[in-house]
N, C-alpha and C positions, 0 to 999 in steps of 0.2 A: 314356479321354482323347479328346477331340475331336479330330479332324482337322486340319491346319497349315493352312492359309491363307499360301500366298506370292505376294507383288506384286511385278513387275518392280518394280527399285531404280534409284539412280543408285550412281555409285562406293560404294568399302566402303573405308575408311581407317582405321589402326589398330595398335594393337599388344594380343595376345590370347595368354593360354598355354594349349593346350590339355590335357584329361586326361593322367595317365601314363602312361606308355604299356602295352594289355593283355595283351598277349602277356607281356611282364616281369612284370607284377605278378603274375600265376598264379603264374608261377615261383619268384615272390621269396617268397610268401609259403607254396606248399609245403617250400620249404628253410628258411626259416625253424622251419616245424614240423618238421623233420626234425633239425633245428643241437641240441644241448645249448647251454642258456645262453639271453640275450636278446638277440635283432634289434630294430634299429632301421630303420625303413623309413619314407621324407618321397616325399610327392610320390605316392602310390597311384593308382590309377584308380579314379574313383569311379563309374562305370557297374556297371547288375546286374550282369552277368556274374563279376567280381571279388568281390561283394559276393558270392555263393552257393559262390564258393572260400572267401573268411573264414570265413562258418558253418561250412562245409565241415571245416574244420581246427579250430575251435574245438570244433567237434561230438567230433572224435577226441582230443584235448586239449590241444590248444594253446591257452596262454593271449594273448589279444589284448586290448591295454588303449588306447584311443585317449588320447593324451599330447597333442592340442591342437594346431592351427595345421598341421594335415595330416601330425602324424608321431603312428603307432604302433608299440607294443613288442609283440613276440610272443616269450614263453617257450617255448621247443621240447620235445621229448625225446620220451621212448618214446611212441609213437603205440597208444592204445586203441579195441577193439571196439565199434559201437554198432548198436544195437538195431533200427536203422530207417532206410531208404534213406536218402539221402546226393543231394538234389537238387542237379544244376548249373545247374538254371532254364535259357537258351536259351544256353550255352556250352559248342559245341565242343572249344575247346582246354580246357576244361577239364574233359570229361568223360575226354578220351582221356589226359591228364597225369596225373590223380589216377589212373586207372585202373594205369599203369605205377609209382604211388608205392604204391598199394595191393595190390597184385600181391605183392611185397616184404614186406609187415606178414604176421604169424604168425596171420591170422585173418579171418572169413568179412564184406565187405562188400555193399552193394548201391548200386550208382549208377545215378542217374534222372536226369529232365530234364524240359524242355516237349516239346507233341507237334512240335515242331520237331525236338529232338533225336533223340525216338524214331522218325524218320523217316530221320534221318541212320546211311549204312555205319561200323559200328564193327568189322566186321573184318580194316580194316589195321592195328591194331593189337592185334586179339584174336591175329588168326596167330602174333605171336612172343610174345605172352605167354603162348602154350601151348605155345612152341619152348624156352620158357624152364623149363619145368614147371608154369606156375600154372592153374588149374580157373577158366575163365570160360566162362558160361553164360547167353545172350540169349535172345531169344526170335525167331521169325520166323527159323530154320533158323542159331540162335547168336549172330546180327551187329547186334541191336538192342537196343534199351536199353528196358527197364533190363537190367541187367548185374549178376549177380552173380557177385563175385569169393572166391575160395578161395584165399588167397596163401601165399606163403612157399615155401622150400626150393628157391630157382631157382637155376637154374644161367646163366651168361654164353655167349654165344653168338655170331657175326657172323653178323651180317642186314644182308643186301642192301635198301633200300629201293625196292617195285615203282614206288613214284610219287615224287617230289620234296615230302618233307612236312618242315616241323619240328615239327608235334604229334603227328607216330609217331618222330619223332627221338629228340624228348622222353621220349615214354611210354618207349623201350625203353630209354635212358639213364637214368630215373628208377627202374626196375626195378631195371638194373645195378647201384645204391647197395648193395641187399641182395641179390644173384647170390652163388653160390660165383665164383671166378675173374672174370677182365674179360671187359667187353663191349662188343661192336664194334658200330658202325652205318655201314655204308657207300654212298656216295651219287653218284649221277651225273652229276645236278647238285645245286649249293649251294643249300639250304635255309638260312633263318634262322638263326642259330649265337647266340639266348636263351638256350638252355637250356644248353651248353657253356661259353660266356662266364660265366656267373652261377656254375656252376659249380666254374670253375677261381678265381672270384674271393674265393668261401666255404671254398676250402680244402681240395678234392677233386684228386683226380688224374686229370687225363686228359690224350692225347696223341694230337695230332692224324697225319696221314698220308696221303699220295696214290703212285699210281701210273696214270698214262697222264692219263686224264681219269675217274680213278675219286679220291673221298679218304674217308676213312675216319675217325672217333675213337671212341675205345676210353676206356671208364671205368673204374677201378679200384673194387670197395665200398668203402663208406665213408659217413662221417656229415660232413654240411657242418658247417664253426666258427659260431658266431655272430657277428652282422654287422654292421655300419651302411651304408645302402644310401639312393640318393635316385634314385630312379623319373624319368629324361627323358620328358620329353612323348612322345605318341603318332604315331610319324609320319602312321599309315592316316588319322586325324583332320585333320592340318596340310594334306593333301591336298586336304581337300575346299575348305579355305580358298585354299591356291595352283591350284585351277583357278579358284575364284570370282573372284579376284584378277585372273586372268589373262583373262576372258574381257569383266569388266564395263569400258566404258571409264573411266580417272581414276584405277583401281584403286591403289592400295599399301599392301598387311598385313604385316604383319611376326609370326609365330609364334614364340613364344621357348622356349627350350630344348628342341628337338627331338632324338629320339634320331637319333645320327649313325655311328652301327653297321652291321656289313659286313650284307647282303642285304636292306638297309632304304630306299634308298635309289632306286631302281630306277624309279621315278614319276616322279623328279628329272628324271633322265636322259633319261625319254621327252619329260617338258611340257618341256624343255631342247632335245630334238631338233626337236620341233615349233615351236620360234622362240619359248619362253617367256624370262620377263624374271626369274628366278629364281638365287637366290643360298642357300647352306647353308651357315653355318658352324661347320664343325664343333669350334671352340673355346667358342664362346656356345652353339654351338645353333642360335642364329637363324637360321630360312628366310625369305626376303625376295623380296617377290615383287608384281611390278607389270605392270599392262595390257599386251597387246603383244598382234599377232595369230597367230594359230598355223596352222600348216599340216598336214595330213594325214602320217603315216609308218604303220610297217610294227614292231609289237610283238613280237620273234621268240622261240618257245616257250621259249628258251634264258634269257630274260630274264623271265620268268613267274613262277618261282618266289619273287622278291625283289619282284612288286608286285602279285601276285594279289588281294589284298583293294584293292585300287586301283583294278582293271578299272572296274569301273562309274564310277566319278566320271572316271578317263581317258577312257570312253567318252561323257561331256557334255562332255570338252574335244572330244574327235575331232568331237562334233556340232554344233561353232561355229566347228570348223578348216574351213579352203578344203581342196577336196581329201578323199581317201579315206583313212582308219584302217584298218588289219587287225590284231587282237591272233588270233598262232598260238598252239595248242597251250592252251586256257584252258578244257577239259573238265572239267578240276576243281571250276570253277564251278556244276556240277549238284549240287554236294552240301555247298552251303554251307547259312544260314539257309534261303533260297531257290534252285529255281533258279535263279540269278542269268545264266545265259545266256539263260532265259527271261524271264525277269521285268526284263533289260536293257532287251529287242526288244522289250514290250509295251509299258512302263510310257515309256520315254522313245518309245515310239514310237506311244503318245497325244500326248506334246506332240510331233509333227509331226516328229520325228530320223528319216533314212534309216538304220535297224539293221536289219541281218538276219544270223543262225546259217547258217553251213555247217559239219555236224559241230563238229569241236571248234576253230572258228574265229569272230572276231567282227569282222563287216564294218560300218564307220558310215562314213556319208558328211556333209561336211558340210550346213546345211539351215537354214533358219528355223524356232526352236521356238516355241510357241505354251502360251498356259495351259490345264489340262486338268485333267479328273478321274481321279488316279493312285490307283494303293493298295503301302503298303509291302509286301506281302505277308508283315509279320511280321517283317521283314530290313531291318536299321538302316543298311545301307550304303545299299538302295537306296533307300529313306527321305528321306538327307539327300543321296544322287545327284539325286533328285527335284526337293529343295528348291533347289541351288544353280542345276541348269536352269531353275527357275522365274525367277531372276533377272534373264535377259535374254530371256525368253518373251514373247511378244505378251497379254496378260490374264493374269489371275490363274490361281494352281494352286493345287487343292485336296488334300493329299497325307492319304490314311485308313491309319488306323495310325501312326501319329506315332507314339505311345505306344513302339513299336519302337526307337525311338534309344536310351532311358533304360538299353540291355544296353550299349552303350559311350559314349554322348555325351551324358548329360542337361543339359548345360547349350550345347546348339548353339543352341538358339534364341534364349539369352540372351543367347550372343559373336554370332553375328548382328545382334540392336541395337546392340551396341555396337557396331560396326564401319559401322552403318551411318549411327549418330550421330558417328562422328567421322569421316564427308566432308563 
């Protein structure tokens, strides 16, 4: 795919739905293969990433039958053996979820990816799938993919989680379905709650719990019912529109039915603190969001875990706020698509941004950005991070690697015209 080409614009006006949102859809459609019976699922995300979970499941035998106008039915039940690795193409959360669903099945898998993935630590969630009894085996001293899995006969267990994750949340909850006895994940701070919520809403038991500043939930085995389910938009995605929004003067987009779920929200909050013109309703959905100027704050490690995949587009609001940005605590970022702590400080800080890394800290100062020769590094956030700085850039910017958005937003460039033809 060629390269994007973006030109500073004038206002973006409009109203646009973005995908459904990815992190669910993984979820929704391995419980789906898991439910006896037929799901009904509207609204999917339609970026690769999801789309190599489908195969994913359909491979092992789940029937997927697309029913037209964005809803498909998936037949579940006993999940079978197959003969040949089991790619996630460049999805994390989905290499570490299906791992914890296939951990559980009575038989020998192998999961691969892009060389992105296989670059990416898979041993926070290898740790308790072998605390659990299951045989996984990497390469490069265990921890890398591909990964093959020897599942079945686990037992339930409580694991402490060493980092603030919901895709090792997930994985060890998604094991606990076929554990002897229940299984606890407990957490320090709150992570995503996808994979509990979807959970408990399929017909599973589980039960939550806290003590000091520690909480805890615990899964009983069991087989989810089957479902009818409609996927809210994506928040990571409505992001990139409410900083664009928020930065071009004229601005007013309006994103419709956004998911409005606890630790999702967290972006809000910050473009909110920093003097955004933003609104969420969590009855429609609708995030609403118009020009306004933004000022510099202070992102505390504590608040990270609910807008991590956000950093980088927060970090082109930070670059057009008055004043100084610090997101604490945001280390995890080395081990996403990209570095993304690195590839923050390069890529935006060709177009002309004051970014700079201290340890696990990201400092940006406000700045006048300018149009540049960027490259996605493969990594679709910093991609379309790229794109919406280019829109109040001085010349154009040429962003390489485009092709990188299509794992969760292939049709950004298209809501893009459109938003741009109706100012």
């Amino acid at each position: 795919m060629s390269p994007l080409v973006v030109a500073p614009v004038g206002p973006l006006v409009g109203r646009i739905r973005v995908p459904g949102d990815k992190s669910i859809s993984h979820r929704v459609l391995m419980l789906a293969a898991l439910a006896d019976g037929t799901s009904t699922v509207r609204g999917l995300s339609d970026g690769g990433d999801v789309a190599c979970t489908r195969r994913i499941i359909e491979a092992l035998g789940a029937d997927v039958v697309d029913a037209g106008d964005g809803t498909i039915s998936i037949r579940g039940g006993r999940l079978e053996a197959v003969d040949h690795p089991l790619d996630v193409g460049n999805s994390g959360t989905g290499i570490r979820l299906l791992a914890g669903l296939l951990a559980g099945q009575p038989f020998r898998s192998v999961l691969d990816g892009d060389a992105s993935i296989r670059r990416r630590p898979m041993d926070r969630v290898l740790d308790p799938l072998r605390l659990m009894g299951a045989t996984v085996d990497g390469r490069d001293g265990l921890s890398l993919a591909p990964l093959e899995i020897r599942g079945g006969g686990l037992r339930g267990i409580e694991y402490r989680l060493p980092v603030a994750s919901a895709q090792v949340k997930g994985c060890v909850l998604f094991a606990g379905l076929s554990a002897e006895g229940p299984t606890t994940v407990v957490e320090d701070r709150s992570s995503r709650a996808h994979t509990e919520e979807l959970m408990t809403a399929f017909g599973l038991t589980l039960e939550r719990g806290s003590d000091g500043d520690l909480t805890s939930v615990t899964v009983q085995p069991g087989r989810p019912t089957a479902f009818d389910h409609d996927v809210a938009g994506d928040p990571s995605q409505a992001a990139f529109w409410a900083v664009a929004a928020s930065i071009l003067p004229g601005s007013e987009v309006v994103v419709g039915n956004v998911y409005a779920g606890p630790a999702r929200s967290g972006f809000v909050d910050v473009l909110s603190r920093m003097g955004a013109d933003i609104t969420h309703d969590p009855t429609s959905g609708d995030l609403t969001v118009r020009h306004s100027g933004l000022t510099g704050t202070v992102v505390t490690a504590d608040e990270v875990p609910g807008l991590v995949d956000e950093v980088p587009i927060l970090a082109v609001a930070a670059a057009c706020a008055d004043g100084q940005t610090t997101f604490e605590g945001v280390g995890e970022l080395r081990v996403k698509e990209s570095d993304r702590l690195a590839t923050v400080e390069s890529e935006l800080g060709r177009m002309g941004a004051d970014v700079r890394v201290d340890g696990d800290t990201l400092v940006v100062r406000g700045s006048a950005l300018t149009g540049a020769e960027v490259d996605s590094h493969h990594d679709h956030r910093i991609a379309m991070a790229c794109a919406v700085a280019a829109l109040v850039a001085d010349g154009p910017t040429t962003i390489a690697g485009w092709d990188a958005v299509a794992t969760s937003y292939p049709t950004f460039e298209a809501d893009l015209g459109l938003l741009r033809g109706g100012a």
